[in-house]
C-alpha positions in Angstrom: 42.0 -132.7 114.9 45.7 -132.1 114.0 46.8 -131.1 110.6 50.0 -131.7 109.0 52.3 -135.2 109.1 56.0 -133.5 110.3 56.9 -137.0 109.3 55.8 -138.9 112.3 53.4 -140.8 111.1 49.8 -140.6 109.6 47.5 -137.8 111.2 44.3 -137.2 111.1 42.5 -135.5 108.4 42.2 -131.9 108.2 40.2 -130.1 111.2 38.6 -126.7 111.3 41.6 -124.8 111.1 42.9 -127.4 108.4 40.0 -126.9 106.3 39.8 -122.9 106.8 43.6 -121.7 107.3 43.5 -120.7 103.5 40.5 -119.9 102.7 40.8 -116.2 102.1 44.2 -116.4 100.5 43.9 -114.0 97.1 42.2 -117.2 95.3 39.7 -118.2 97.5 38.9 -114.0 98.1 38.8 -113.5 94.5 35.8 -116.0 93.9 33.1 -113.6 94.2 29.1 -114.2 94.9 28.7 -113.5 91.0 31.1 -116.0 89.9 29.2 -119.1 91.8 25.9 -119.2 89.5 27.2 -122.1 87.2 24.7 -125.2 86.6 25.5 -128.7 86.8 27.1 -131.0 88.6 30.7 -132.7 88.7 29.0 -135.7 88.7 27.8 -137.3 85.1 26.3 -140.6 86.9 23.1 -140.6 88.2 24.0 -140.6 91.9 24.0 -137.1 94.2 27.7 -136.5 94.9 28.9 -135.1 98.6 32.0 -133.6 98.5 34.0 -133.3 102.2 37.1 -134.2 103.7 36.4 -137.2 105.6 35.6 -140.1 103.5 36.0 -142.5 101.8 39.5 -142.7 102.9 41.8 -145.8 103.7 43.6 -145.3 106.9 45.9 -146.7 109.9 44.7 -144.2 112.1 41.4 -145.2 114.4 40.7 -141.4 114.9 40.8 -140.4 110.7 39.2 -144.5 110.3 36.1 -143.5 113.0 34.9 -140.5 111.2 35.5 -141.8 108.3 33.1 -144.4 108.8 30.6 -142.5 110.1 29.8 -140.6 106.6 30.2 -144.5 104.7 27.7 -145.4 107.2 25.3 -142.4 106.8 25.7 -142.6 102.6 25.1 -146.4 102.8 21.8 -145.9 105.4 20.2 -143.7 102.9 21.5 -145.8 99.5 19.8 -148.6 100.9 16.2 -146.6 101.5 16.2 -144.1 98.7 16.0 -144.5 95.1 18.2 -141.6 94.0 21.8 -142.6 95.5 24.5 -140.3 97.1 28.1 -141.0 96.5 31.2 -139.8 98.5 33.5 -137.9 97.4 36.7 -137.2 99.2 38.2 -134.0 98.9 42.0 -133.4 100.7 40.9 -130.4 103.3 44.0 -128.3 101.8 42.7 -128.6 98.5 38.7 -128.5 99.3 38.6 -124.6 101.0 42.5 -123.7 101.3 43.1 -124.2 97.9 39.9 -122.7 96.9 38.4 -125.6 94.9 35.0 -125.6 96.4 34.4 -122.2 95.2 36.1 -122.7 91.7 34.2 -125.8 91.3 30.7 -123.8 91.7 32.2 -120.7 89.5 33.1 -123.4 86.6 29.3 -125.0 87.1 31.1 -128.0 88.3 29.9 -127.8 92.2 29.1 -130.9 94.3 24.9 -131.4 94.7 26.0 -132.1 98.4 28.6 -130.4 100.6 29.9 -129.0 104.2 30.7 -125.4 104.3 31.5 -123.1 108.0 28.8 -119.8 108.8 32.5 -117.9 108.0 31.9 -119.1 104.3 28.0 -118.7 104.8 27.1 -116.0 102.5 29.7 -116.4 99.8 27.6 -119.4 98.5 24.1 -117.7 99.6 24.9 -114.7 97.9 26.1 -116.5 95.1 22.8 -118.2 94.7 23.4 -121.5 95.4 22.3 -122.9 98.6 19.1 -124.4 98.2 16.2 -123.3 101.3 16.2 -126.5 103.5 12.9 -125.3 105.5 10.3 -126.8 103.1 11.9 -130.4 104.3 12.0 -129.7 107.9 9.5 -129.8 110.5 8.9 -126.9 113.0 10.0 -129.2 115.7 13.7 -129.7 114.2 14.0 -125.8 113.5 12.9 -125.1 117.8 15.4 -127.9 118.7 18.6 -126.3 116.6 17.6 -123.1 118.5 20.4 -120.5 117.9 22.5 -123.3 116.0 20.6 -122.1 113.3 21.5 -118.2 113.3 24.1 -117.8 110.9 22.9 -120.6 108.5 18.8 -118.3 108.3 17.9 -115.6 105.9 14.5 -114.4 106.1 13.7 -117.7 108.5 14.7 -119.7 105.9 17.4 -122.6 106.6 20.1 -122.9 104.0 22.5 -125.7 106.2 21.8 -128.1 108.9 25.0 -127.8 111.6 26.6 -131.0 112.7 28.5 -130.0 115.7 29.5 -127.1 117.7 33.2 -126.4 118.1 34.2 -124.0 120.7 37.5 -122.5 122.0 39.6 -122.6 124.3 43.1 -122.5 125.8 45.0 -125.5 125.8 47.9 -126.2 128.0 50.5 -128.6 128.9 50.3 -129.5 132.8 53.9 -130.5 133.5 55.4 -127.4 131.7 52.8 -125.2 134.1 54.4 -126.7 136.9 57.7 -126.7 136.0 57.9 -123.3 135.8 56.3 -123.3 139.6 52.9 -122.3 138.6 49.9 -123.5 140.0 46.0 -123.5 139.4 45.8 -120.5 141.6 47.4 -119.1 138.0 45.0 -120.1 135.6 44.8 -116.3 134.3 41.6 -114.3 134.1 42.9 -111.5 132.7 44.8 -110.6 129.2 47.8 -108.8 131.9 47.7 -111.6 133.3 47.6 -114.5 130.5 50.7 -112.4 128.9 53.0 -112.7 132.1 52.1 -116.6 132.3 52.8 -117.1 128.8 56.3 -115.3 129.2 57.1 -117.3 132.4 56.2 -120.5 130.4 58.6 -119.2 127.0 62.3 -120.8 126.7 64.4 -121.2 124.0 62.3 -123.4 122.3 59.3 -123.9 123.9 56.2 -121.0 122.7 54.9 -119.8 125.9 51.6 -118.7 123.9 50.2 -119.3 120.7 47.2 -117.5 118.5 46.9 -118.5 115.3 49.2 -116.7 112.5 48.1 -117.8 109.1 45.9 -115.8 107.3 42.5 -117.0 106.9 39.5 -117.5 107.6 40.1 -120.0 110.8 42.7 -117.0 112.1 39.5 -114.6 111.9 37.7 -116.8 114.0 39.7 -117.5 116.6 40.5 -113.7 117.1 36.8 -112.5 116.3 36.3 -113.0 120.8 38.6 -111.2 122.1 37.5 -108.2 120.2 34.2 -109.3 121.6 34.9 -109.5 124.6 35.7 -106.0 124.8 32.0 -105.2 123.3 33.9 -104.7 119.9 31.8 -105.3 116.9 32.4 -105.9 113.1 29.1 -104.2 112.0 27.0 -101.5 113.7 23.4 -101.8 114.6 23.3 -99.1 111.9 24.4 -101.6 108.8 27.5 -99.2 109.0 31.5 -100.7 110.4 31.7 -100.2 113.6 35.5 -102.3 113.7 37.2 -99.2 114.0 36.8 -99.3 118.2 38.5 -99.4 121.3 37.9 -102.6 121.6 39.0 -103.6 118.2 42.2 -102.0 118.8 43.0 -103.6 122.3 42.4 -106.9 120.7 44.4 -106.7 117.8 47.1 -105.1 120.6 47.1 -107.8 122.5 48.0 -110.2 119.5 50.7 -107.9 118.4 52.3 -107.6 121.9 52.0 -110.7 122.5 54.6 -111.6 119.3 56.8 -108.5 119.9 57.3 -109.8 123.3 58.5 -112.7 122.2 55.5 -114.8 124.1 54.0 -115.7 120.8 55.8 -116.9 118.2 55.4 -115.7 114.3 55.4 -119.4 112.9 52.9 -122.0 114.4 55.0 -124.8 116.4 55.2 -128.1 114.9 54.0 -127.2 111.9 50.5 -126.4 113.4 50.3 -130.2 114.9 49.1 -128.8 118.2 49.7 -132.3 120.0 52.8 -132.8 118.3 54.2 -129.6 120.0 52.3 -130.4 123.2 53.8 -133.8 123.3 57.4 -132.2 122.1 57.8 -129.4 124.8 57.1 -127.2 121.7 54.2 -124.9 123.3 52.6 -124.4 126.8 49.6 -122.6 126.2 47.5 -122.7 122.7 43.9 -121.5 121.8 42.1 -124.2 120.0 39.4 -126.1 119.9 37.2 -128.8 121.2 38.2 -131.3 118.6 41.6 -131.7 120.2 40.1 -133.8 122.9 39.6 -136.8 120.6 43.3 -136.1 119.2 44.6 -136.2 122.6 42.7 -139.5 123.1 44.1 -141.6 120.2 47.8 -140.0 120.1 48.8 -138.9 123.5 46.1 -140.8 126.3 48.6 -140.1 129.0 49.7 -136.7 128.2 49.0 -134.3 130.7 46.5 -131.5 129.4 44.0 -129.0 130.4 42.3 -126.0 129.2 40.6 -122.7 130.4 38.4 -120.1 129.5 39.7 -117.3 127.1 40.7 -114.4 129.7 38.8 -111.2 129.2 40.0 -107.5 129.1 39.5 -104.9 132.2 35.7 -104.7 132.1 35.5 -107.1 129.5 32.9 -109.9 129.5 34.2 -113.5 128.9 32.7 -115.1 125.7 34.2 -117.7 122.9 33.6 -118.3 119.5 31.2 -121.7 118.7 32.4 -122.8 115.1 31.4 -126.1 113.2 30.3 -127.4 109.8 26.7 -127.5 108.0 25.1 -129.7 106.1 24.1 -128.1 102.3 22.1 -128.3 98.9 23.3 -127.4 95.5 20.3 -125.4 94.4 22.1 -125.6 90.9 23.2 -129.5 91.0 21.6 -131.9 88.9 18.4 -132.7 91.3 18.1 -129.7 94.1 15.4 -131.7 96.3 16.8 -134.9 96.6 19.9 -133.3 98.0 18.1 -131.0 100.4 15.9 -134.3 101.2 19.2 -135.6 102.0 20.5 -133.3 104.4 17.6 -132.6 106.3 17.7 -136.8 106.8 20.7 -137.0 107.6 20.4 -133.8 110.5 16.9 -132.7 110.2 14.6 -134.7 111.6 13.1 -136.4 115.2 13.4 -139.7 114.4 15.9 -141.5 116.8 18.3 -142.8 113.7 18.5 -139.3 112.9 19.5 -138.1 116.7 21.7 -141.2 117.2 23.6 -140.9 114.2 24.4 -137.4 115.3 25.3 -138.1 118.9 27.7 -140.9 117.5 29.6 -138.1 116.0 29.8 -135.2 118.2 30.8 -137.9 121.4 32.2 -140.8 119.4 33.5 -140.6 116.3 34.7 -137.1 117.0 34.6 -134.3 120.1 32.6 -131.7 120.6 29.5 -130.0 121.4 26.0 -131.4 119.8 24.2 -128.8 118.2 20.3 -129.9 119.1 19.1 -129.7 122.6 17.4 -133.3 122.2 20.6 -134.9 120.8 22.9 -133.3 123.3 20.5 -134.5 126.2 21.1 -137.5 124.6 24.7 -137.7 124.5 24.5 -136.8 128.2 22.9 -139.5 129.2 24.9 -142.0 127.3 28.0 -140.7 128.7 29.5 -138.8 125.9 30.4 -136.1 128.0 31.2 -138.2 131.2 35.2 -137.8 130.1 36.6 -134.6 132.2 37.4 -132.4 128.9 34.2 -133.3 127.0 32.4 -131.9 130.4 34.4 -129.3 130.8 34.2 -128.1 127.4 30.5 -128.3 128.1 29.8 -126.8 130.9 32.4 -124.2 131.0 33.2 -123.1 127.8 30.3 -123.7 125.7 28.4 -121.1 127.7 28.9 -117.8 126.9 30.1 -118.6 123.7 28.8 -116.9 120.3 28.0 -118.2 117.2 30.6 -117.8 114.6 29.6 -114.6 112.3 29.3 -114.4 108.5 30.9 -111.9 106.5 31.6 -112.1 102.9 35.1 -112.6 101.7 36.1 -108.7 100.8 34.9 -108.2 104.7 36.9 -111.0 106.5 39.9 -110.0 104.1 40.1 -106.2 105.3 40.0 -107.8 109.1 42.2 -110.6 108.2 44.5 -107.8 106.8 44.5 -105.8 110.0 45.5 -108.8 112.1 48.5 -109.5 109.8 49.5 -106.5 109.7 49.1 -105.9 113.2 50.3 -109.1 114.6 53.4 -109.8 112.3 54.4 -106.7 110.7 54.0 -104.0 113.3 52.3 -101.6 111.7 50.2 -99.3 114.2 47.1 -100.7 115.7 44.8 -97.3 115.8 45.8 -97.0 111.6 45.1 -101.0 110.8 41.5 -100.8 112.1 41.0 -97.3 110.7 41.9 -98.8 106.8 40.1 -102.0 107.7 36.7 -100.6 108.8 37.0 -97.6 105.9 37.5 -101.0 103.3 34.5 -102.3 105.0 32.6 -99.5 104.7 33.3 -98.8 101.2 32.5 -102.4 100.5 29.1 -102.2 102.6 27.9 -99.1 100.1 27.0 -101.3 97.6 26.5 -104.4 99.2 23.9 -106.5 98.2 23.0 -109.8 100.0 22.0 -111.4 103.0 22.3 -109.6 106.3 25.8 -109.6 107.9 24.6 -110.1 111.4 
């Protein structure tokens, strides 16, 4: 989904990167595991309150209006059944993680008894102590069909949030700019040599012939976490130690800063960050992002040209892509603990077809992207919701492969979020950035206490 206005009209609300762009600014970082142990509730009714970014919220726009029904629908299925009610509350997404009220809200034992947090923002609130263990509401069955889903949201094969959708990457890219500048899909590169020289063939004067992400934050983390990856990089050693400080790390975050100092990258996002917008506007060729556009491209440019590939991968590298989304959790300090954790696991816990159709109408429907159970994405096959080219595509060709996005507390994604900045926009020397980045995350490790990391 796109994120900013520019002026052109309503857009749709926040998406991942919306939601995560600021997340570890000095705010957000600064609101430690400790801190988030308040009681309460910001609620003084009786009724559960679910703070996201979606609804209830009055709209011209069919894409924001669709997903927005979705969560009035899913409140109002379980008001009508259950005793204890849920109300909606709609939280801006610049305000909900990028302005770090979500975490200040738990620190001032005001935080919502229902809520969506990313496995980037995992153990900030696990650590903190208050995400309540969904297991005990779940049947066995439900756990098997999540499969690997569940990773990053398990401690100790507990479940502490029920995922919603998978959200892969990719790169995006205009067709008639490709072919303008006489390439072909004989092009499509494979190879980061290779993606660099089309991306400087596709730059003009003001048209980006590549973009990464550039703010800082946790969404910029993610989508750079792959290509380290796919170099066999690592964040944390099998031996609990840092292992960032690797060949791999340092080819990555070189390809980023070489990239910009080319002049293939640029150090602003286009448009504001409204990928279609600089799609649409000659603005950008080639763009990694996400599934999600494909529903954006749907209700704001239908006959716009687009198509997408895999990330390329390094000499010897092996291809792979980071699989994001959002979770469904429990305040295990809000006013009534079970009833919320009853909640989520009936809204995305269980076998019972409501359950699996409610959650194929919003990874094919009301939004785009992968479904997170095997039974609901067989499902959505069937149905169709992954008949459209890019929805098939991003299923079968960039969804494999992919890995799960990781978990790291906030001083740990700051000291890689650091070295990216100060790789990618400030120049400073690539072997030195990872070298203070994974000494920062080993100091930190020394005394870490918490969850496991990977």
């Amino acid at each position: 989904m796109r994120t900013h206005d520019n002026g052109v009209g309503h857009r749709p609300r926040p998406s991942r990167r919306g939601f995560l762009a600021g997340a570890g600014t000095a705010a957000a970082a600064a609101a430690a595991p400790a801190l988030l142990t308040g009681c309460g509730s910001a609620n003084a009714s009786g009724a559960l309150q679910f703070w996201q970014a979606y609804a209830p919220e009055e709209s011209s726009d069919p894409a924001v209006m669709a997903q927005s029904q979705w969560f009035i629908d899913l409140v109002q299925q379980w008001n009508d059944t259950h005793r204890t009610q849920v109300e909606l509350v709609y939280v801006p997404g610049e305000t909900y993680t990028d302005g770090a009220k979500l975490p200040s809200a738990f620190a001032a034992g005001q935080g919502p008894d229902i809520f969506l947090i990313s496995p980037g923002d995992f153990l900030r609130y696990y650590n903190g102590g208050v995400l309540v263990d969904l297991t005990p509401h779940l049947d066995r069955a439900v756990i098997d069909d999540y499969g690997d889903s569940l990773e990053s949201r398990t401690v100790d094969g507990k479940v502490y949030g029920l995922p919603m959708e998978i959200e892969p990457l990719a790169m995006f890219y205009g067709v008639d700019a490709w072919e303008r500048a006489g390439l072909s899909e004989g092009d499509i590169p494979t190879t980061w040599d290779q993606l660099l020289d089309v991306g400087d063939r596709l730059s003009t004067a003001t048209r980006a012939g590549l973009v990464f992400d550039t703010a800082p934050g946790y969404y910029q983390n993610f989508t750079w976490y792959p290509w380290m990856w796919q170099g066999g990089g690592a964040l944390i050693g099998p031996d609990g130690a840092s292992a960032f400080d690797s060949r791999a790390t340092r080819q990555a975050l070189q390809l980023w800063q070489d990239a910009v100092q080319h002049g293939i990258a640029p150090r602003t996002l286009p448009a504001a960050g409204d990928l279609i917008s600089a799609f649409t506007s000659d603005l950008a060729a080639i763009w990694q992002n996400g599934i999600w556009n494909v529903s954006s491209f749907r209700q704001y440019a239908p006959d716009f040209r687009y198509d997408f590939f895999r990330l390329p991968v390094p000499p010897g590298g092996e291809y792979t892509t980071t699989l994001g989304g959002w979770a469904f959790c429990a305040n295990a300090q809000g006013r009534d603990p079970e009833t919320a954790a009853e909640f989520c696991a009936w809204a995305m816990g269980t076998m019972e077809d409501d359950c699996i159709d409610r959650m194929v109408e919003w990874c094919t429907v009301a939004k785009s992207d992968v479904a997170p159970r095997a039974t609901v994405l067989e499902r959505a096959t069937q149905r169709g919701g992954y008949d459209f080219w890019a929805m098939r595509k991003f299923k079968d060709e960039i969804y494999p492969g992919g890995r799960g996005e990781p978990r790291y507390p906030p001083v740990v994604y700051k000291a890689v979020s650091d070295a990216i900045q100060g790789t990618m926009l400030a120049g400073r020397d690539v072997a030195d950035e990872a070298a203070r980045a994974s000494q920062s995350i080993d100091a930190y490790l020394e005394s870490y206490q918490g969850a496991s990391l990977v």
